[in-house]
Every structure is written in structure tokens, then in C-alpha cells.
N, C-alpha and C positions, 0 to 999 in steps of 0.2 A: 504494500500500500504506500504509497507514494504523497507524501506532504509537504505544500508549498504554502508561503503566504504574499502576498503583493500589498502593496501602499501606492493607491491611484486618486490624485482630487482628492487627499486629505483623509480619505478611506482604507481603514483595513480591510483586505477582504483574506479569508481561508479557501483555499482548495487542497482539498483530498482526491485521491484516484481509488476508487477501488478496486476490491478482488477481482473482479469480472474488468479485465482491462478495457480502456475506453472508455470507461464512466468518471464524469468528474463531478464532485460535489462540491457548492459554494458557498459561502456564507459570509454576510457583513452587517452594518449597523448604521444608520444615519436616522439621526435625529431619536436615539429613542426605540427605534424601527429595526428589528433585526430582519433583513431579508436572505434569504437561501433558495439554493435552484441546484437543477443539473443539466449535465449537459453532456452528449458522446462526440468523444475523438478521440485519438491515439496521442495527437500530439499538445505535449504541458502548450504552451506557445498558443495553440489557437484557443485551448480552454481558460487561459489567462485574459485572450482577449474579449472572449465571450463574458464573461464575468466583468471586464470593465464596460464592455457594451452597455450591460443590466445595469451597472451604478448611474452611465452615463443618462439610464434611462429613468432611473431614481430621482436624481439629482433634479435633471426637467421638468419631472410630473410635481415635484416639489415648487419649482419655482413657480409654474403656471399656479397655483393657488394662488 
């Protein structure tokens, strides 16, 4: 199992891979808000970016309020 974490726009976020390769699991926090997701591919690199994608989409839905 494979453990990374990233710092994107002020945000932590966790990714894990699990047993079943290609599964990547995510998880972070803004504002209070803990949000988590998954997401498949083989490679850390695109699951990192998908995971900043998700903040990126966080971060918006926040501001439009």
C-alpha cells in the first residue's frame, strides 16, 4: 500500500493506493469540511493530479457562495 501526501493552494491532501493496484484514495479539509474521493490509475502523478483537480473544485464552489 502505497502512501503519499501533497500540499496544493494551502491544502493538505492524503493519498493512499490500495491492495487492488490502481485504486487511489483521497482525502483533505477546507474550511471545517473534510472531503475524500477515489479515483483509478496506475500512475501516483495522475492520481495527484486528480485530487488537486477536486480541491480546485472545492475551493470554487466555495467562492461562488
Amino acid at each position: 500500500m502505497a502512501r503519499t501526501s501533497i500540499r496544493y493552494k494551502d491544502v493538505e491532501c492524503s493519498l493512499v493506493e490500495y491492495e487492488s493496484e490502481g485504486v487511489w484514495c483521497y482525502s483533505f479539509r477546507i474550511d471545517h469540511k473534510v472531503v475524500s474521493g477515489r479515483t483509478e490509475t496506475r500512475l501516483e502523478a495522475l492520481a495527484k493530479r486528480r485530487a488537486q483537480m477536486r480541491i480546485d473544485r472545492e475551493i470554487k464552489s466555495r467562492e461562488q457562495r
